[in-house]
N, C-alpha and C positions, 0 to 999 in steps of 0.2 A: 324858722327852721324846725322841723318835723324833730319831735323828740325823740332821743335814741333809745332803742329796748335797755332794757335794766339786765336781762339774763344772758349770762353767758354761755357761749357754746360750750356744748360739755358731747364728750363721745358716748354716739348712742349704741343702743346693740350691734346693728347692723357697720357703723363705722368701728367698732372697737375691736371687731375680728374681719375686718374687711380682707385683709392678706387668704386667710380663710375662703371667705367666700368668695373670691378671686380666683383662687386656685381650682375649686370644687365647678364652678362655671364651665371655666377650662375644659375643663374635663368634658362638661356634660356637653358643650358643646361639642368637641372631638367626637363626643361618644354616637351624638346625634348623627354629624356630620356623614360617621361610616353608615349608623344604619341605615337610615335614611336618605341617602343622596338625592332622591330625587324632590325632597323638602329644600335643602339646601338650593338647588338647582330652580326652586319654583319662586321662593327669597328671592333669589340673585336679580331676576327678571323683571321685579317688581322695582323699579330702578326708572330716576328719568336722569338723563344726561351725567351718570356715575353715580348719584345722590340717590342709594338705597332710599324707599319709604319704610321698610321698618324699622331702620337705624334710625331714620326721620322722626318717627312717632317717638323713640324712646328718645334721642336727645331731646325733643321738647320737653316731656315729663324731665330731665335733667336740668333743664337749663331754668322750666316757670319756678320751682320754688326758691329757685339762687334769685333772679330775676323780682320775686314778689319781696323779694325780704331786702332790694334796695332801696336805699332813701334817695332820691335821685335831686335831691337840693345836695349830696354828699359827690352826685356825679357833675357837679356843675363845679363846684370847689374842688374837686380833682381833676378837671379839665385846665384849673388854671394856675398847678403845679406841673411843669413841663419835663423835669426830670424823670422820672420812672417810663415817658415814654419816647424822650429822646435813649434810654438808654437802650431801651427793646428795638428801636429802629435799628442805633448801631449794631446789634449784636446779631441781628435777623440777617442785615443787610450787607456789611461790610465784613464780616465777620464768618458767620455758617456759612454760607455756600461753599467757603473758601477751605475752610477742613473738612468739608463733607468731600468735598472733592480729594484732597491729599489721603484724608483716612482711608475713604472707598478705594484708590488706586493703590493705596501702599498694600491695603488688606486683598484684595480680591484680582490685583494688578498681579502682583509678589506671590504673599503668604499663600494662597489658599489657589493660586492659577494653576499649578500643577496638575490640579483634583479638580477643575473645571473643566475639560477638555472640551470639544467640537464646536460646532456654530451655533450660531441662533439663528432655527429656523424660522422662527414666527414674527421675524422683524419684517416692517417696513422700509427702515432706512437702511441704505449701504453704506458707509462709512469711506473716505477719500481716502484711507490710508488703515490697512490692515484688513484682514480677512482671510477666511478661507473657501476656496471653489468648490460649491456640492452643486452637480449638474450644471456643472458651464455658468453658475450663478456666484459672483462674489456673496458672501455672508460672514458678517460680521463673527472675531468669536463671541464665546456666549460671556465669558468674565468683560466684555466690552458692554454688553450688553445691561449687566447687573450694576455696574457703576452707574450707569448712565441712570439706572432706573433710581439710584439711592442720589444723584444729584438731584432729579425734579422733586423728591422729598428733600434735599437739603434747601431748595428757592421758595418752599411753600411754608410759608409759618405757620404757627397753627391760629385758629380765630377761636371760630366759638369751644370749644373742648376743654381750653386753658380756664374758663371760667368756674369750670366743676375744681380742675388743679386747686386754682385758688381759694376757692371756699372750701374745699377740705383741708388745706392748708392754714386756714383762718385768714385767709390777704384778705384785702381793699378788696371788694365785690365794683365799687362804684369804680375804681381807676381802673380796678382790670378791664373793665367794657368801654372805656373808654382806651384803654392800651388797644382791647379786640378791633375798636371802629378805626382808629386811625391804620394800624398793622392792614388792615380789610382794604381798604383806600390804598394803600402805598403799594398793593400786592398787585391791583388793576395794572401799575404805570413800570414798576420796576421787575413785574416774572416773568414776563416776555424780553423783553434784550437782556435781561442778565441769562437767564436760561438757554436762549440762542448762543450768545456768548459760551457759555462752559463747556453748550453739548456741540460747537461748533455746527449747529443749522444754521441754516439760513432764513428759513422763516417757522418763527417757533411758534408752532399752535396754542392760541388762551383759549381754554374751555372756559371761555364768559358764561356761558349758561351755568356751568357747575359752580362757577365762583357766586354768580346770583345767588344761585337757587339755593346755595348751601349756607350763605349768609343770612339770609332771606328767613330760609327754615328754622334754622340752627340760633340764628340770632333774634332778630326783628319778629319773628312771630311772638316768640317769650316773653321779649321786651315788652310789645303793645301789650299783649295779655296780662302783663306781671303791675305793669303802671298802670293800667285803669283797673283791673281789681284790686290794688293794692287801696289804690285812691276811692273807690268804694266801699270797700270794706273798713276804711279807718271812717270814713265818711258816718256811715251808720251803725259799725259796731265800737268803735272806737280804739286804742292802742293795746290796751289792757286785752281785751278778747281776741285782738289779732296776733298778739305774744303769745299769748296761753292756751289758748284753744287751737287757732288758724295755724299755726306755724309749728306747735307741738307735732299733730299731726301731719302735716305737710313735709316735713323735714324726712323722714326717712325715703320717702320717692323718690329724691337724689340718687340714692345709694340702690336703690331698688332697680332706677332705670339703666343704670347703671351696669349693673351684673347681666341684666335683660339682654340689654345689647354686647356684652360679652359672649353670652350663649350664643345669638345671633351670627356675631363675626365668625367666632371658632366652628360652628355650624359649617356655613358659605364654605369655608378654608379647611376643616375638618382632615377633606380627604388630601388634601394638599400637601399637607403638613406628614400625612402617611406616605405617600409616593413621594413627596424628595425631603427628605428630611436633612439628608447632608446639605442640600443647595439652599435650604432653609438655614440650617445653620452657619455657614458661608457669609451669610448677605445679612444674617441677625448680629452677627459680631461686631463686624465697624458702626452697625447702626445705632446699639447700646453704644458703643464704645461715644461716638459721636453725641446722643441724647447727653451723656452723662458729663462730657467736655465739655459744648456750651453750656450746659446748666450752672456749671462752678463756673464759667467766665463771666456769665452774667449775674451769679450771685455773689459771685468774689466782686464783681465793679460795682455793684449797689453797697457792699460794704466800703468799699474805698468811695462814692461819692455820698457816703453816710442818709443814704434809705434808710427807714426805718424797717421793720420787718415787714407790712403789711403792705409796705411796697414793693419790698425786696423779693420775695417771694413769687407773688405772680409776674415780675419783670423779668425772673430769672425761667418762669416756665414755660413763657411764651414764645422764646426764639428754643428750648430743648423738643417742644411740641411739636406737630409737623398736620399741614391739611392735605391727609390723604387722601381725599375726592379727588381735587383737583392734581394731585399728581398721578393718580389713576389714572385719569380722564385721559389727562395729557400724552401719559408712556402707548396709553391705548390708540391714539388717534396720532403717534409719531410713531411710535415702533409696533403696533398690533396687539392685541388682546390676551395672544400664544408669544408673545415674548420674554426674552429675561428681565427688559428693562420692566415691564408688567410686574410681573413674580416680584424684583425688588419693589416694587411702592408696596405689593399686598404683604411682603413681609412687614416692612412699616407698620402696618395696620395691627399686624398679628401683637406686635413687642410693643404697640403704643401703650398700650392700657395699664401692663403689669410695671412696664418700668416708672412712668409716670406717677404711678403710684409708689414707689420707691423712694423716688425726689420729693412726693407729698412728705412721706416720713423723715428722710432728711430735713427738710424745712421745720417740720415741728419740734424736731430735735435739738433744732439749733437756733431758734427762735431768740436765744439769750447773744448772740454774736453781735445783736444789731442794735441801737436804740433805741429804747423807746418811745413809743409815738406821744404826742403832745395829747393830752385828754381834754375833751370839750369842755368849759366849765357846768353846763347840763349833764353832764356824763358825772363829772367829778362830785355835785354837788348829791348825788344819789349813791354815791358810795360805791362809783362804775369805773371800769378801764378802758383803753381803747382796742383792747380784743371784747369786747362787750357790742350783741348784736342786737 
């Protein structure tokens, strides 16, 4: 077995004001977004089958140096502890859909239907029961519309994204990728009929391209890339150089690609977000609302089947996470691109990032809730813990 680093993660600059540079993004993005539109508009384009390339380039820079820094004799022994991701099955699968759907109708059904008023005109689908006639044309309303767009985000777990969650959390880098491959697998067989199911279609469109290509990107490229330079690098620089030197530097590009693609999104969305801001805030309410309830479900049931934290943690972010490509794709090529149900997945996108980062600081906070994890005796015998990378 690959010896485990001696050095513990410790918060670097860029992690230790992250809420900061988070916020400051935000902004620059919005800011770009107005002046510029026709940046935003050129971004958007550059797009195959919903899977932006420039979101593309920076999750990779996200995803290799998590990716370089696993010991993958660490991902074989976490394949063959089954709890952490029998538990993200339940919770993704038996579970979210189920209050994504109650939350969205109570919230945007009820609450906020009042302040929704008229159709949605940019749908494809007609719906068998409700609507209203503009031009001798049934049309769905438009808070019909917004639910439906916040259920294909509630069928869609998240994959590769949760793996940043987790290592700035400090979790199991190795179990999380392996929670991502299996979650990636089960999403092929179960988001099509349960999806059909909820939104009542009849046949419910898989953007199989997006689910590829986004796994593919997102995942599998990092991976190859992270396992054979990792395996190179120890090869001829040895462990010691690849600690201190390789990893020193490599570590803040996480956080860096990070922010990147923050500007990016808020860019694309910028003006979005200025023209309807109440129907942004509308469809961002149960969504939080929603994010923040599975999370504690699934981190409150790793506490009751006694996870340790570095499992507990990424099991809990994987079903609050959501793959908004593929709900994109989806709402786009079932209800249209100028839809409500559209607008709710991009709101998704918009609250992914900040809240998620919220639940990273939850987790570190409460890191003492859980057991501690059993320490290697190579770990121990150096005077190391099992938060030690």
């Amino acid at each position: 077995m690959v010896e485990q680093p001696k050095v513990a993660r410790r918060l670097g600059f860029f992690e230790k004001y992250l809420t900061v540079w988070v916020l400051v993004c935000i902004g620059i993005g919005i800011l770009l977004g107005k002046a510029f539109p026709g940046m935003g508009e050129a971004l958007d384009k550059i797009s195959v089958a919903q899977v932006s390339i420039p979101i593309a380039i920076c999750l990779f820079f996200m995803m290799y140096p998590i990716m370089v820094k696993i010991d993958f004799a660490e991902v074989i022994k976490a394949g063959k502890t089954p709890k952490p991701v029998l538990l993200t099955l339940f919770v993704n699968w038996c579970i979210k859909p189920f209050t994504m759907v109650a939350i969205a109708t109570f919230f945007l059904g009820f609450v906020f239907k009042r302040w929704i008023p008229g159709a949605d005109l940019g749908t494809h689908y007609v719906p068998t029961t409700g609507g209203i006639m503009v031009d001798g044309v049934l049309r769905p309303e438009l808070y019909r519309s917004y639910i439906s767009g916040c259920i294909l985000l509630g069928i869609a777990p998240c994959t590769a994204m949760v793996l940043v969650w987790g290592y700035l959390a400090k979790g199991n880098d190795g179990h999380t990728l392996v929670m991502v491959a299996i979650n990636s697998l089960t999403m092929l067989f179960l988001y099509a009929p349960l999806g059909g199911w909820l939104l009542g279609v009849n046949s419910m469109p898989v953007p199989w391209l997006t689910i590829v290509l986004s796994v593919g990107i997102y995942v599998a490229l990092p991976l190859i890339a992270g396992y054979f330079s990792r395996k190179w690098i120890l090869k001829r620089k040895g462990m010691d150089w690849f600690q201190e030197k390789f990893i020193h530097y490599l570590t803040p590009i996480t956080i860096i690609a990070l922010l990147v693609t923050l500007i990016i999104l808020f860019s694309l969305k910028g003006q979005l977000i200025i023209d309807q801001p109440m129907s942004i805030l509308y469809i961002a309410i149960p969504l939080f609302i929603q994010t923040n309830l599975i999370f504690w479900i699934g981190y409150g049931l790793a506490k009751l089947i006694r996870l340790n934290y570095r499992d507990a943690a990424p099991s809990a972010m994987i079903g609050a996470s959501n793959h908004f490509e593929v709900a994109i794709a989806t709402a786009t090529v079932l209800y249209g691109i100028a839809s409500g149900a559209a607008l709710a997945t991009v709101v998704g996108v918009l609250i992914e990032v900040p809240v998620m980062l919220l639940l990273v600081k939850i987790c570190l906070r409460t890191q003492h809730w859980f057991r501690p994890e059993e320490v290697p005796a190579a770990v121990a015998a150096n005077g190391g813990s099992a938060n030690d990378v």
